[in-house]
MIPAVEX-867323 format. One record per residue (C-alpha): z, y, x; residue in three letters; residue number from 1. Coordinates in Angstrom, 2 decimals, decimal comma. Example, Ala and Ser with C-alpha at 12.3 -4.5 7.8 and 13.67 -1.06 7.14 Angstrom:
<atoms>
@z: 7,80 | y: -4,50 | x: 12,30 | residu: Ala | num: 1
@z: 7,14 | y: -1,06 | x: 13,67 | residu: Ser | num: 2
</atoms>
This chain:
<atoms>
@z: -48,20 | y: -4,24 | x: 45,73 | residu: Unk | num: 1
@z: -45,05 | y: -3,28 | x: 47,41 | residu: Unk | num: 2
@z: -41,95 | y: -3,13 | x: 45,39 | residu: Unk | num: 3
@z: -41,49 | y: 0,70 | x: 45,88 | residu: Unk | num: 4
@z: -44,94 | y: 1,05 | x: 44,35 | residu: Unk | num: 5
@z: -44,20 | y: -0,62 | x: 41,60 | residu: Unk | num: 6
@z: -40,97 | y: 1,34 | x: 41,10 | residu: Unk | num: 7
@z: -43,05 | y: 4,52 | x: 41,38 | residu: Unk | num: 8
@z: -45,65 | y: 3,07 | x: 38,94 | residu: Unk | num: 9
@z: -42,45 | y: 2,19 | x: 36,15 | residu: Unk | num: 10
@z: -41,42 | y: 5,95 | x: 37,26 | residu: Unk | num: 11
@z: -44,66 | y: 7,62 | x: 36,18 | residu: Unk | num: 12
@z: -44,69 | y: 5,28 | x: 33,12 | residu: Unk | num: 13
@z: -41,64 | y: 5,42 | x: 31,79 | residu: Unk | num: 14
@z: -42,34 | y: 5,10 | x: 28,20 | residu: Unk | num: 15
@z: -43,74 | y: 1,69 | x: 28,64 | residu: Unk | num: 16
@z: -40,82 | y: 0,96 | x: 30,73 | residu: Unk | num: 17
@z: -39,01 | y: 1,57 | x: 27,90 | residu: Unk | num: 18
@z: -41,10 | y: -0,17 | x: 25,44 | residu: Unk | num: 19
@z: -40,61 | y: -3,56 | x: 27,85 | residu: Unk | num: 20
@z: -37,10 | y: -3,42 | x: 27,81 | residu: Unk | num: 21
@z: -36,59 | y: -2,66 | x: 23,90 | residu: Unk | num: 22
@z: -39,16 | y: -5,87 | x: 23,59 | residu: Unk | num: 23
@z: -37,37 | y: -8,22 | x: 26,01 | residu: Unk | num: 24
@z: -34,01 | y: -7,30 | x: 24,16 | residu: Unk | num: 25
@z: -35,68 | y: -7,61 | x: 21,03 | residu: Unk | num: 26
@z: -37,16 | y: -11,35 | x: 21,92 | residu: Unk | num: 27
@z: -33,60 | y: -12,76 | x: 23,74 | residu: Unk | num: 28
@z: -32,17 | y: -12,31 | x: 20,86 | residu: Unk | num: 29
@z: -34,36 | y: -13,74 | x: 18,64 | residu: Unk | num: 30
@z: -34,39 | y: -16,62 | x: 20,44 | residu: Unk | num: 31
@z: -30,82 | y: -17,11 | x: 21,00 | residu: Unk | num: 32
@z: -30,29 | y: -16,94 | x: 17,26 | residu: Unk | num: 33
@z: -33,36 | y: -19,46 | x: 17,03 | residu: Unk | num: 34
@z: -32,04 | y: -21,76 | x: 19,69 | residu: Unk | num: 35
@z: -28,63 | y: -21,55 | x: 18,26 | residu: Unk | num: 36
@z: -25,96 | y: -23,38 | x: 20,07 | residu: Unk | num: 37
@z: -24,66 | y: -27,02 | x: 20,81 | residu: Unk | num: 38
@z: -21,73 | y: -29,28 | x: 19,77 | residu: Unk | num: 39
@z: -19,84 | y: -31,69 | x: 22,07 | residu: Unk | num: 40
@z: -17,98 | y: -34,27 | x: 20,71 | residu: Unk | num: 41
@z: -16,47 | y: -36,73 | x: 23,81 | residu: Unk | num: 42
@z: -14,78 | y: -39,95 | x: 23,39 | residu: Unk | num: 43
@z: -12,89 | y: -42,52 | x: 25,54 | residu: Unk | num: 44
@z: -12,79 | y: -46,21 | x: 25,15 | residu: Unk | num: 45
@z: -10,27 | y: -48,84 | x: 27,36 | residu: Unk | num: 46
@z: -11,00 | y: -52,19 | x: 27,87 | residu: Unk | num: 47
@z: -7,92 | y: -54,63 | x: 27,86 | residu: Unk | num: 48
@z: -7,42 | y: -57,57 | x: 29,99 | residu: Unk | num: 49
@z: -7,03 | y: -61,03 | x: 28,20 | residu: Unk | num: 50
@z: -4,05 | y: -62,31 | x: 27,23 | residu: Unk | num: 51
@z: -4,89 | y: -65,92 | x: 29,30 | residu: Unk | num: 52
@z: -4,19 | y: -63,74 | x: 32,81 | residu: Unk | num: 53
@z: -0,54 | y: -62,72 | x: 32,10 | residu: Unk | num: 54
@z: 2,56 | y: -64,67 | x: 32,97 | residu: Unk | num: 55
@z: 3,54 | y: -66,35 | x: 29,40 | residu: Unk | num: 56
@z: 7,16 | y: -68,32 | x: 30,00 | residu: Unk | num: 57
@z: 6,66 | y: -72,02 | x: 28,61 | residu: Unk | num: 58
@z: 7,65 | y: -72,05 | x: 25,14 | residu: Unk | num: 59
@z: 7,58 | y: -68,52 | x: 24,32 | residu: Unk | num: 60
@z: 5,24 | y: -66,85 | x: 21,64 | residu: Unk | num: 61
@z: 4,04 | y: -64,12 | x: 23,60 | residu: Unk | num: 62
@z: 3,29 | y: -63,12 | x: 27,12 | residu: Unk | num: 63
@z: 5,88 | y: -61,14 | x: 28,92 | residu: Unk | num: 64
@z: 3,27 | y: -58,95 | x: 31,11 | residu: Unk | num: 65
@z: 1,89 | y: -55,81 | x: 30,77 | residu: Unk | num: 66
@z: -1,80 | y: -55,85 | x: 30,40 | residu: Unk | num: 67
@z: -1,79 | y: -51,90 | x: 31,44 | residu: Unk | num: 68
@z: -1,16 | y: -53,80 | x: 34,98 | residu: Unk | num: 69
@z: -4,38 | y: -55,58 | x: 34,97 | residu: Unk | num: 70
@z: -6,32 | y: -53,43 | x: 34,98 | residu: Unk | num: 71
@z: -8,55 | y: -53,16 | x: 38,01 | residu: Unk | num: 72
@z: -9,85 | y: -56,80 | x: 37,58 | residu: Unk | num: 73
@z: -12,12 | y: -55,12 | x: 34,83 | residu: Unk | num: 74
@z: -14,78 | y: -52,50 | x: 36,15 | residu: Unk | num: 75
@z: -17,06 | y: -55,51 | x: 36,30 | residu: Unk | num: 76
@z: -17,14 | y: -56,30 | x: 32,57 | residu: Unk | num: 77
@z: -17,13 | y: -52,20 | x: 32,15 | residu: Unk | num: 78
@z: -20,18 | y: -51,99 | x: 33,75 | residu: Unk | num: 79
@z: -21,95 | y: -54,23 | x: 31,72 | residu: Unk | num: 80
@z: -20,30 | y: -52,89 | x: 29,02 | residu: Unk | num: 81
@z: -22,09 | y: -49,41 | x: 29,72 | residu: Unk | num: 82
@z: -25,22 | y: -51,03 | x: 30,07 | residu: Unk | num: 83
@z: -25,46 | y: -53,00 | x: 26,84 | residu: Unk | num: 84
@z: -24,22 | y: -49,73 | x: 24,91 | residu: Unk | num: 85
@z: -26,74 | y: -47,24 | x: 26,84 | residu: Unk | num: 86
@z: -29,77 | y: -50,01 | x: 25,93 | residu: Unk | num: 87
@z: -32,60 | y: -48,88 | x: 23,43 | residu: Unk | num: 88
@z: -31,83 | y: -51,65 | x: 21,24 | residu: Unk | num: 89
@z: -28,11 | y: -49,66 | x: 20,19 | residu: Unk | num: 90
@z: -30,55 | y: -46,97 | x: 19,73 | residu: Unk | num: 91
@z: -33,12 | y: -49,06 | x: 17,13 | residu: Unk | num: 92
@z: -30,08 | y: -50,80 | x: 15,48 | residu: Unk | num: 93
@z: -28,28 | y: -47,49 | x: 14,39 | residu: Unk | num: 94
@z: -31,57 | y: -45,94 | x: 13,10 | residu: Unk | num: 95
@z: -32,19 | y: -49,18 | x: 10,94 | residu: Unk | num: 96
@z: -28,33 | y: -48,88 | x: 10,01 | residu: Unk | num: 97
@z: -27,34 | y: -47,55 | x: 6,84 | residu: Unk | num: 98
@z: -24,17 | y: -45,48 | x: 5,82 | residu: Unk | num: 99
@z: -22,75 | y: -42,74 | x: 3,67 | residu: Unk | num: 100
@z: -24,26 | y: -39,22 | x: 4,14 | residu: Unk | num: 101
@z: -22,67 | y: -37,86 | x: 6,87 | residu: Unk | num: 102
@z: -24,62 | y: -41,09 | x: 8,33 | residu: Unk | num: 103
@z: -27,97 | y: -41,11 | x: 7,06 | residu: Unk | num: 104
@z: -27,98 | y: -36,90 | x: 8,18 | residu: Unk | num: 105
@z: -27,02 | y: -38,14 | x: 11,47 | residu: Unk | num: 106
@z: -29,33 | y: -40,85 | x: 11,56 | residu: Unk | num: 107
@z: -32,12 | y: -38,54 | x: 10,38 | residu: Unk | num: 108
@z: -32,17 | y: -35,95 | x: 13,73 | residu: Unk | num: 109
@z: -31,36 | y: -38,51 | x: 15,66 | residu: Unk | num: 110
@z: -34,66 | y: -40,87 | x: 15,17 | residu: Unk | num: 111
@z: -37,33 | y: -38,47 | x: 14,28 | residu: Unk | num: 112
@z: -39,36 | y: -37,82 | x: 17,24 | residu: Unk | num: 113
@z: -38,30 | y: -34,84 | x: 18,50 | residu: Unk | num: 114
@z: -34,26 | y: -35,72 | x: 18,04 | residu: Unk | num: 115
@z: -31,84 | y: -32,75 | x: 18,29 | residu: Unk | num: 116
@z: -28,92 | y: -35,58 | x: 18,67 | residu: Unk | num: 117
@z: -28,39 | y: -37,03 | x: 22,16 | residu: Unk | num: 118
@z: -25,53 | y: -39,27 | x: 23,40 | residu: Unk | num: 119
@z: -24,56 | y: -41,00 | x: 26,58 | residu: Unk | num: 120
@z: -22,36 | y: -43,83 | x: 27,71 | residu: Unk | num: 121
@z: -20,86 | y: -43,06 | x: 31,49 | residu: Unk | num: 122
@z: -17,76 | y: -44,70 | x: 33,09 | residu: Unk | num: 123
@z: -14,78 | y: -41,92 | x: 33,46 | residu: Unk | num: 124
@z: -15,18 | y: -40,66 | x: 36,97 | residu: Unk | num: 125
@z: -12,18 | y: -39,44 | x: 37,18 | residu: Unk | num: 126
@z: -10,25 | y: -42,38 | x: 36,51 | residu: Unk | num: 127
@z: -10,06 | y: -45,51 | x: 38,00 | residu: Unk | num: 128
@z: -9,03 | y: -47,56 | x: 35,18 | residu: Unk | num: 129
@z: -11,77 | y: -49,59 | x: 33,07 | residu: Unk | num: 130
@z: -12,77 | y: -47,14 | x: 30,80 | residu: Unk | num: 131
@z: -16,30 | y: -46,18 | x: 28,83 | residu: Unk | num: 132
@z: -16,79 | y: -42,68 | x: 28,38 | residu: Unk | num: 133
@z: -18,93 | y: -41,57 | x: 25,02 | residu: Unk | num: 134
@z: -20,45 | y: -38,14 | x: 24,84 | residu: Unk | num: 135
@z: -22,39 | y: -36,46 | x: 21,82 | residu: Unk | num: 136
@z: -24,36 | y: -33,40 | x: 21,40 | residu: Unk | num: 137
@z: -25,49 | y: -32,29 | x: 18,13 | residu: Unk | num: 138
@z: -26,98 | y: -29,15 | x: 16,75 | residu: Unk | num: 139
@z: -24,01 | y: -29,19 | x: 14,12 | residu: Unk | num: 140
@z: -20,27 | y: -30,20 | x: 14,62 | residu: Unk | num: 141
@z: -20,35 | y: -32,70 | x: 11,62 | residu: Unk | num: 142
@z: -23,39 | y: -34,82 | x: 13,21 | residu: Unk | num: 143
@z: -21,57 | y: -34,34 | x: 16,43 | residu: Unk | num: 144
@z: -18,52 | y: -36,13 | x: 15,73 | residu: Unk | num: 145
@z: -20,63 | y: -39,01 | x: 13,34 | residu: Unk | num: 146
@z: -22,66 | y: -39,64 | x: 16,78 | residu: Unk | num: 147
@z: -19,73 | y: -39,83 | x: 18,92 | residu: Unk | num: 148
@z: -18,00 | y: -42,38 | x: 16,34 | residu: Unk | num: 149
@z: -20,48 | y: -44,71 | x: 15,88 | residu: Unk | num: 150
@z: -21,50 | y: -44,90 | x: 19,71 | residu: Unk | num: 151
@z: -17,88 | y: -45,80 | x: 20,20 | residu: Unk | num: 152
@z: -18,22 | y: -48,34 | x: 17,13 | residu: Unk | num: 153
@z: -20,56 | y: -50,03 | x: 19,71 | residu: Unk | num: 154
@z: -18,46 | y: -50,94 | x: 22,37 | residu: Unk | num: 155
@z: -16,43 | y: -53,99 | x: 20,88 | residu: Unk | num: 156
@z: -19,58 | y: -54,93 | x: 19,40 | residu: Unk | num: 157
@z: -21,05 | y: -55,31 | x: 22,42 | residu: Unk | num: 158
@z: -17,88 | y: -57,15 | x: 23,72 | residu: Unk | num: 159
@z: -18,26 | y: -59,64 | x: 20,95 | residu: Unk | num: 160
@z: -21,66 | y: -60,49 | x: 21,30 | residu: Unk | num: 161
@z: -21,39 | y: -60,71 | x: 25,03 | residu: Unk | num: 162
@z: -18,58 | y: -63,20 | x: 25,36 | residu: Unk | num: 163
@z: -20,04 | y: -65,03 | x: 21,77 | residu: Unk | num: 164
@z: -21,68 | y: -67,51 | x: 23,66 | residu: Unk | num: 165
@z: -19,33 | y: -68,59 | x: 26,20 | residu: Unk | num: 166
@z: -17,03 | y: -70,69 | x: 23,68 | residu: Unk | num: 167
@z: -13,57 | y: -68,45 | x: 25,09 | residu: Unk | num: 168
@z: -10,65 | y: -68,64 | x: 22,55 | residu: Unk | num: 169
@z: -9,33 | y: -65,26 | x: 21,26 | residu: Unk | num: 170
@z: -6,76 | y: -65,06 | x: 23,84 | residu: Unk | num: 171
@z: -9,48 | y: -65,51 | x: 27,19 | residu: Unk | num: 172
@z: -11,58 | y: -62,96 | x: 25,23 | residu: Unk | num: 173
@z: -11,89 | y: -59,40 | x: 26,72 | residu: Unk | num: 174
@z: -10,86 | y: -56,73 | x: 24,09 | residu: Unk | num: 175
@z: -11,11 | y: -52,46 | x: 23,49 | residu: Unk | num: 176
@z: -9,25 | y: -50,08 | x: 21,97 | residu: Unk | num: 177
@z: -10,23 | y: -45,81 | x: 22,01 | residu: Unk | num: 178
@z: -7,46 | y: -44,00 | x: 23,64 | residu: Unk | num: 179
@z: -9,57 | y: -40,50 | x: 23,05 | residu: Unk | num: 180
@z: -11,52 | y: -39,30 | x: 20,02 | residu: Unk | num: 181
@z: -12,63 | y: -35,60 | x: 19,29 | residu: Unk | num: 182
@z: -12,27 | y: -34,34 | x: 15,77 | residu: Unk | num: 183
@z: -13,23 | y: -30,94 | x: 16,52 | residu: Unk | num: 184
@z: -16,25 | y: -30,57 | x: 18,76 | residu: Unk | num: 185
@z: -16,56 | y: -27,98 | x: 21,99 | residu: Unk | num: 186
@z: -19,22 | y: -25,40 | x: 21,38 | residu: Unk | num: 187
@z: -22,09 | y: -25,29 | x: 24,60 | residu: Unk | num: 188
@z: -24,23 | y: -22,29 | x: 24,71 | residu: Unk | num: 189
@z: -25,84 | y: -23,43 | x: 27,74 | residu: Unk | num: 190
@z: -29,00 | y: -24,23 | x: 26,15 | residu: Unk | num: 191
@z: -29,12 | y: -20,41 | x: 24,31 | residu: Unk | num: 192
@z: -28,13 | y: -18,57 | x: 27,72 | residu: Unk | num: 193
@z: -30,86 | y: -20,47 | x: 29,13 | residu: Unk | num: 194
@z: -33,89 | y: -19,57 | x: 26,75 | residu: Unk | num: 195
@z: -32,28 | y: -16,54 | x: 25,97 | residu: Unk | num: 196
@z: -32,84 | y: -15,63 | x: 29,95 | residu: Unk | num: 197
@z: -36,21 | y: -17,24 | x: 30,11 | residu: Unk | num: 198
@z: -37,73 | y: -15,48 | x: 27,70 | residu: Unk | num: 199
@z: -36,02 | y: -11,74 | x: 28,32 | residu: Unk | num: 200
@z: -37,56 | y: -12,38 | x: 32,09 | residu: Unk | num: 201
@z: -40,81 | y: -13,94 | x: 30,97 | residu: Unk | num: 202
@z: -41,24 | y: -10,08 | x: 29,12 | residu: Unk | num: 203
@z: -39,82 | y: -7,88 | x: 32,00 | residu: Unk | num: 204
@z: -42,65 | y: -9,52 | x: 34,37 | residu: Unk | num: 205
@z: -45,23 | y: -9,48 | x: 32,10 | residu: Unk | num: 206
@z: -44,27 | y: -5,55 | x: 31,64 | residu: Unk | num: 207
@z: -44,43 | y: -4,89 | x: 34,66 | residu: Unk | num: 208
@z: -47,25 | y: -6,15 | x: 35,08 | residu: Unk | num: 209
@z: -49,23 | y: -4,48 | x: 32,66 | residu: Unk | num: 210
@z: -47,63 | y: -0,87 | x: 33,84 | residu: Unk | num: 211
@z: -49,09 | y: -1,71 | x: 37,10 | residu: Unk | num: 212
@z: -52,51 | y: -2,59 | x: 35,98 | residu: Unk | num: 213
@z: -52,24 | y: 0,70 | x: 33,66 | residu: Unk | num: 214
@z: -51,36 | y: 2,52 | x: 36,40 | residu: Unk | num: 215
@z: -54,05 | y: 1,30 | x: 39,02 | residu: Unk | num: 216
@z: -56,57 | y: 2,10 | x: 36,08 | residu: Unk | num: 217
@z: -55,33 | y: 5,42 | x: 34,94 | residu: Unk | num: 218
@z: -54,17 | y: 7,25 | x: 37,98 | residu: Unk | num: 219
@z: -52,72 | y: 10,53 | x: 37,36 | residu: Unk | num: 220
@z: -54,82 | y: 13,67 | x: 38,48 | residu: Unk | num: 221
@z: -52,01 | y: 15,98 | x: 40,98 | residu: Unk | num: 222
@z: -52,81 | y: 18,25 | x: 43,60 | residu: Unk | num: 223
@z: -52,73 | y: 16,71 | x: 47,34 | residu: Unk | num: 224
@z: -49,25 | y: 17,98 | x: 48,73 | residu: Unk | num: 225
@z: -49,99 | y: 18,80 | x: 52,66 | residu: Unk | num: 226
@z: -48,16 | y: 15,69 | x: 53,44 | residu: Unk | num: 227
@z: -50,28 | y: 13,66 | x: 51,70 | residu: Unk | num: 228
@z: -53,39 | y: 14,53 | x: 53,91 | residu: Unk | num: 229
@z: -54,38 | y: 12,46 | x: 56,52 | residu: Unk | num: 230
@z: -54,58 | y: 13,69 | x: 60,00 | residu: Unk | num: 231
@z: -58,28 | y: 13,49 | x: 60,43 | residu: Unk | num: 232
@z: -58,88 | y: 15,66 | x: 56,95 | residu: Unk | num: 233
@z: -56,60 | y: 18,30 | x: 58,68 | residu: Unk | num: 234
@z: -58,29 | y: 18,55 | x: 61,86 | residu: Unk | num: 235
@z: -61,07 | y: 18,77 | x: 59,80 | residu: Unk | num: 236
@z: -59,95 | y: 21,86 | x: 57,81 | residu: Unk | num: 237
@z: -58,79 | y: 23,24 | x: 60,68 | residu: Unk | num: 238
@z: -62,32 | y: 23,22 | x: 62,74 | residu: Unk | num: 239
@z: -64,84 | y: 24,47 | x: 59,96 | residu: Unk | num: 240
@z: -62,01 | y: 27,54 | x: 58,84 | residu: Unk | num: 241
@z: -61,92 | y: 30,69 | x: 61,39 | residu: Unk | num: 242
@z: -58,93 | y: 32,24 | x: 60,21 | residu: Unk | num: 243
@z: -55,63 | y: 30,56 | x: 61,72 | residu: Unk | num: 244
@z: -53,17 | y: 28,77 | x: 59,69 | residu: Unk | num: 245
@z: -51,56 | y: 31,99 | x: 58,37 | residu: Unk | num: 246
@z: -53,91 | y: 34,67 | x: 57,43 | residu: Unk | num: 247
@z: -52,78 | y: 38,38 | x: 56,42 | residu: Unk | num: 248
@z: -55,35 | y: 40,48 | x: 54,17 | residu: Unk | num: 249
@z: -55,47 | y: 44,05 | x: 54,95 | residu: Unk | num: 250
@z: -53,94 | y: 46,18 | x: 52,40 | residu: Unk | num: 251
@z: -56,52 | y: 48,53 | x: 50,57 | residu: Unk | num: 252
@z: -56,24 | y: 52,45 | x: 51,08 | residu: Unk | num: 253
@z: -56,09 | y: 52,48 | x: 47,07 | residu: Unk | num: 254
@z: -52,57 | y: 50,99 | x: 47,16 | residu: Unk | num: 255
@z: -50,77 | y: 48,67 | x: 49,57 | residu: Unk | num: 256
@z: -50,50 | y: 44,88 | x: 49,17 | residu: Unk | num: 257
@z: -48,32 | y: 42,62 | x: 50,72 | residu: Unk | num: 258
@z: -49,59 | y: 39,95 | x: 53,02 | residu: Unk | num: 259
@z: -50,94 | y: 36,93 | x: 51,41 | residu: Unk | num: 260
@z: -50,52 | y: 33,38 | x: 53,24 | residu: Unk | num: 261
@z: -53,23 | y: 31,35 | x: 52,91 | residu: Unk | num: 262
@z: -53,21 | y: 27,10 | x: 53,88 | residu: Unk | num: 263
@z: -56,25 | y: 25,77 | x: 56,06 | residu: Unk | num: 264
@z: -59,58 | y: 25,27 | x: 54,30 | residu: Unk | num: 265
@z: -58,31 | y: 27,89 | x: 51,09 | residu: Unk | num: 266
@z: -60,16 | y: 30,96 | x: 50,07 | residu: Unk | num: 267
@z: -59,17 | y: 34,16 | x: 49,92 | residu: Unk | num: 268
@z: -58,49 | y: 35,29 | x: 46,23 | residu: Unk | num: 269
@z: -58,68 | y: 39,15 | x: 47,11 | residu: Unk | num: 270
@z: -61,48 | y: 40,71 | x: 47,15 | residu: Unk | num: 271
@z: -64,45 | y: 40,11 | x: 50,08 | residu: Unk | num: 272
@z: -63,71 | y: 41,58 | x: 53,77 | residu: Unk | num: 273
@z: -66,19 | y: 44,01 | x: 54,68 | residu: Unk | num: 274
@z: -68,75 | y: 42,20 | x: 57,36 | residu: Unk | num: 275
@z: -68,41 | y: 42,61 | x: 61,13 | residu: Unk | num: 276
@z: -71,24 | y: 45,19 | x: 62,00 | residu: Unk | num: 277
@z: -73,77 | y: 43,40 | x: 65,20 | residu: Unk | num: 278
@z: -74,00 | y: 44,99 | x: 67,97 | residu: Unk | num: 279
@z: -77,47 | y: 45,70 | x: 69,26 | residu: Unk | num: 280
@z: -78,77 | y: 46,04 | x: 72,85 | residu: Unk | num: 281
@z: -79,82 | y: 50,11 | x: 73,63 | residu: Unk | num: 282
@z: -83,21 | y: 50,95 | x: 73,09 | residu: Unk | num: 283
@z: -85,63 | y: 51,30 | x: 76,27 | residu: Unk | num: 284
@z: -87,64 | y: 54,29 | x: 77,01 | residu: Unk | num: 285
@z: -91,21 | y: 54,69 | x: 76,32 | residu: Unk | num: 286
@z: -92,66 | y: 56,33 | x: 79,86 | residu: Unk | num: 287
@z: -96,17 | y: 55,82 | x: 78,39 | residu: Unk | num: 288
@z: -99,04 | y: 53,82 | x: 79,94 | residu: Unk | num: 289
@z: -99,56 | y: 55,21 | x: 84,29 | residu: Unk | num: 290
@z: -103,49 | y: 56,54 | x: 84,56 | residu: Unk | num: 291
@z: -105,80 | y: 55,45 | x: 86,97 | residu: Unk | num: 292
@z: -105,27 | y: 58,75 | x: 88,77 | residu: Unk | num: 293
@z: -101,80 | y: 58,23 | x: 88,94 | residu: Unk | num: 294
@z: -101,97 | y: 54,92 | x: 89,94 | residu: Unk | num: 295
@z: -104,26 | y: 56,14 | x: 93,10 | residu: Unk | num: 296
@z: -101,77 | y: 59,20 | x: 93,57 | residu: Unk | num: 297
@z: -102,23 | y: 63,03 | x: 92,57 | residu: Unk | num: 298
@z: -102,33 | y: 65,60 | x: 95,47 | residu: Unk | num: 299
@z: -101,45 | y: 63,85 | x: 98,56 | residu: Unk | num: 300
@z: -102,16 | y: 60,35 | x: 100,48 | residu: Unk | num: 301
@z: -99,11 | y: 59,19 | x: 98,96 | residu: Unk | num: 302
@z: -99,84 | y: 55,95 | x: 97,10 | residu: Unk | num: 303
@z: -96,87 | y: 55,89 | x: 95,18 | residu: Unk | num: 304
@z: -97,11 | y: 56,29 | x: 91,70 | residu: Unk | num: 305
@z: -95,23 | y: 59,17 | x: 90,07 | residu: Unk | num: 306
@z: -94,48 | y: 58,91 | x: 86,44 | residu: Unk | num: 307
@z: -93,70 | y: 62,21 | x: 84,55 | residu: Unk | num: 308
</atoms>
């Protein structure tokens, strides 16, 4: 079906047009209020250098560089970092966790089986420094922000247990501190738009659909325009009606009528033309059967015949 038949079919059914459109309005929004929309709480974490690879002056208490300058020795431990963090067995240790209620309400959407809490542990792409970027998505702000805290709760816990067994004193030991934390989660309606749209075009299709199908099934009964016979149905017409294309009845001697114009194949609605009279050959004269007397000839030697 071409698409200007299918705009001609919505055309001619226009009331189930508009019963398609009041349905898919009706659905998107039930679904977007279903759906309702997400929370996105991000965090950043920076990993600091040990205190063993800065210039310390003999004698003095403290180092005298600046850790912020050592930084690009790190993205190796960051890496590993993000991989310890992003492992399924954070995920099985902060579902066996327990906490206060903002934590156990967290804990609950995000281990059932169908979780509606999702986080992930990325290094900061835009950045070139050492540092662990945390993001949570919740269906609520509160469980948003509990995620995104105790993900980032992770990372020197990770640290510790990584560098546990190596026997490193506190000052060789790699450290973290958060540098970003949101309080007040971004709301995403990405996921609403998206169902919202799928299901308002899932309807429109299916609508038109079914006003093609009840179109194909229940044509509408119209009288042919002339355009919309086909050339052989014309020439047709044209051959078994005598009259040409315009036809002009006679007026009656009762009282004059106007000339009537009549298409190919129509009848006349007047009343009947009188018929054509035949024409007959003229009749032959009856000169009557010759004699035998007149065959042999009457008064003379003449042989001819004479007929009377």
């Amino acid at each position: 079906m071409r698409f200007q038949d299918i705009l001609l079919a919505v055309w001619r059914r226009w009331y189930l047009a508009v019963a398609t459109i009041v349905l898919a309005v009706a659905g998107t929004l039930l679904t977007v209020s279903l759906v309702g929309p997400t929370y996105e709480a991000q965090g950043a974490v920076l990993l600091i250098p040990p205190g063993t690879t800065l210039d310390q002056r003999p004698g003095a208490a403290a180092a005298s560089g600046n850790p912020y300058l050592e930084l690009g020795s790190l993205s190796q431990a960051r890496d590993i970092v993000i991989r310890a963090v992003s492992a399924k067995s954070t995920y099985l240790e902060i579902c066996q966790s327990v906490g206060d209620a903002r934590y156990e309400s967290m804990r609950r959407d995000l281990c059932r089986p169908h979780p509606s809490i999702s986080f992930e542990v990325t290094e900061d792409f835009e950045s070139t420094a050492p540092v662990i970027l945390v993001t949570a998505e919740a269906g609520s702000a509160e469980n948003a922000v509990t995620t995104l805290t105790t993900v980032m709760g992770r990372v020197p816990t990770s640290l510790s247990e990584l560098q546990g067994g190596l026997n490193l004193r506190a000052r060789a030991a790699i450290t973290s501190t958060p540098i970003v934390t949101d309080t007040l989660p971004d709301v995403q309606h990405k996921d609403q738009i998206r169902a919202g749209v799928l299901v308002g075009g899932g309807v429109l299709a299916l609508g038109a659909l079914v006003i093609g199908l009840v179109d194909g099934l229940f044509p509408r009964r119209r009288r042919p325009a002339p355009d919309d016979l086909d050339p052989d149905d014309a020439v047709e017409a044209d051959a078994s009606t005598p009259e040409a294309d315009e036809v002009t009845d006679a007026p009656s001697s009762a009282e004059p009528s106007t000339p009537v114009t009549r298409r190919p194949g129509q009848r006349p609605s007047g009343p009947a033309r009188p018929a054509k009279p035949t024409k007959r050959p003229p009749p032959v004269p009856d000169w009557g059967t010759p004699t035998d007397q007149e065959l042999a000839g009457v008064g003379g030697d003449s042989a001819t015949p004479r007929w009377e």
